[in-house]
C-alpha positions as CSV (number, residue, x, y, z in Angstrom):
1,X,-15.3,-31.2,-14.9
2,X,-13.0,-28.1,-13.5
3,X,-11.4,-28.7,-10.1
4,X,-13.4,-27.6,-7.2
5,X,-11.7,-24.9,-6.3
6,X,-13.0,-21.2,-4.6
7,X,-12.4,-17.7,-6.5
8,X,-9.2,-15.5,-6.6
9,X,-9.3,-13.5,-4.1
10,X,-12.2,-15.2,-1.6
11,X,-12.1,-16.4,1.8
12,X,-14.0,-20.0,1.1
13,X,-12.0,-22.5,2.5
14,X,-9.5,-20.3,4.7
15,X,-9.4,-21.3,8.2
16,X,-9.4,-18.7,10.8
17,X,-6.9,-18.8,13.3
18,X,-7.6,-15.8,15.4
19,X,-8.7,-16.4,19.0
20,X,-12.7,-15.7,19.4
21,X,-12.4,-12.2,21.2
22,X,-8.9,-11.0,19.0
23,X,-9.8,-7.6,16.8
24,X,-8.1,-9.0,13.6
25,X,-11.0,-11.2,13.2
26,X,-12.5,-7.8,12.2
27,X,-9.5,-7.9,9.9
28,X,-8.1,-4.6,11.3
29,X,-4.9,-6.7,12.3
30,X,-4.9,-7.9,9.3
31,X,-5.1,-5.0,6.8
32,X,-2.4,-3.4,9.5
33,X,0.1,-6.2,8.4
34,X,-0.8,-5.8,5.0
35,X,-0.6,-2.1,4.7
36,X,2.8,-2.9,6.5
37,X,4.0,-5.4,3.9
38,X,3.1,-3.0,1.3
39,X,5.3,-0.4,2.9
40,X,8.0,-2.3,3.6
41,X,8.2,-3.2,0.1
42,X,7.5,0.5,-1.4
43,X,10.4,1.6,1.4
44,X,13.1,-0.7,0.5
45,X,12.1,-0.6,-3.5
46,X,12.7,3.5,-3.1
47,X,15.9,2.4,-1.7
48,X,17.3,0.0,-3.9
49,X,16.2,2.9,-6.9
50,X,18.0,5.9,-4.6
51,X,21.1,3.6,-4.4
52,X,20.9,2.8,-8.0
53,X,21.3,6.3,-8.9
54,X,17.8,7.3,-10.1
55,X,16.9,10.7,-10.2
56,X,13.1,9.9,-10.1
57,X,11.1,7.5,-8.4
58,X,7.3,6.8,-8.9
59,X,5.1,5.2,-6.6
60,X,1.0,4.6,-6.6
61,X,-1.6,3.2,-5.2
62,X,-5.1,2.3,-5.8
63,X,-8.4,3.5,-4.4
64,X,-11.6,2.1,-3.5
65,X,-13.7,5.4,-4.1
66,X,-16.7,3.4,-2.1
67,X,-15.2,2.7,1.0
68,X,-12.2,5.7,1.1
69,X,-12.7,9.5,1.8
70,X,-10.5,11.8,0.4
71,X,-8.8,12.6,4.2
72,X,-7.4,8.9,4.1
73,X,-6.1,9.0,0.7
74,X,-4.6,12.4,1.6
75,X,-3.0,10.3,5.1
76,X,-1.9,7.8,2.9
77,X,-0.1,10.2,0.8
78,X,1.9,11.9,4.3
79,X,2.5,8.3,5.1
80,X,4.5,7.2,2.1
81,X,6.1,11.1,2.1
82,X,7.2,10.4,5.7
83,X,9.1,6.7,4.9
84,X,11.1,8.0,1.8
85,X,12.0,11.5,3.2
86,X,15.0,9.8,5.2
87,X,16.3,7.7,2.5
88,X,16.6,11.4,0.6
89,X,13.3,11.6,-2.1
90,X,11.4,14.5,-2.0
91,X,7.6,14.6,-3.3
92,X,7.3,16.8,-6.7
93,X,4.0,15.6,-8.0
94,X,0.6,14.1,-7.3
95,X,-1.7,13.0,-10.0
96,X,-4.9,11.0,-9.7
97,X,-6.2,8.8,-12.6
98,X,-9.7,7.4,-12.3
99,X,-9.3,4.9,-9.4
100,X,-5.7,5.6,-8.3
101,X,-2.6,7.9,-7.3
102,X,0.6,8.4,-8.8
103,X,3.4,9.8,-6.7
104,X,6.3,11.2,-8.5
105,X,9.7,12.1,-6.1
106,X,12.9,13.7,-6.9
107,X,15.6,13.6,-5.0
108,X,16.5,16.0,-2.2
């Protein structure tokens, strides 16, 4: 008999800890500290490869073609230009494949 235990992935069993009237229970909080953990971590990975002497970085992301327009994959494609601009990549090249974006930079 297989362990009781919920899908990858789902929210059976999580326990909400938001008060009653707080907007992440909408989960905009929520994807806001995701989408900043995701940058954070694309930011300081750009770094370490800038530091490390690359002369090219690549970055992507995926897309949900349901739920996103093309203006917020566009915004998220100024937002990750405008955190690795200061560290000193510059964008060369945007290619989309299927579901997601690959972001090619050089450096400046």
């Amino acid at each position: 008999m297989a362990p009781d235990v919920p899908p990858y992935g789902s929210n059976i069993g999580r326990a909400e800890v938001f008060p009653a009237d707080s907007p992440a229970r909408s989960g905009e909080d929520a994807m806001g500290l995701l989408h900043a953990y995701y940058m954070s971590k694309l930011v300081s990975e750009a770094r370490r490869e800038y530091e490390a002497g690359e002369p090219v970085y690549v970055a992507g992301f995926d897309v949900n073609l349901r739920r996103t327009s093309m203006r917020q994959v566009r915004r998220e494609i100024e937002r990750i230009e405008k955190a690795l601009k200061p560290i000193g990549w510059q964008l060369a090249d945007v290619e989309q494949f299927f579901a997601s974006v690959q972001l090619s930079f050089v450096r400046s």
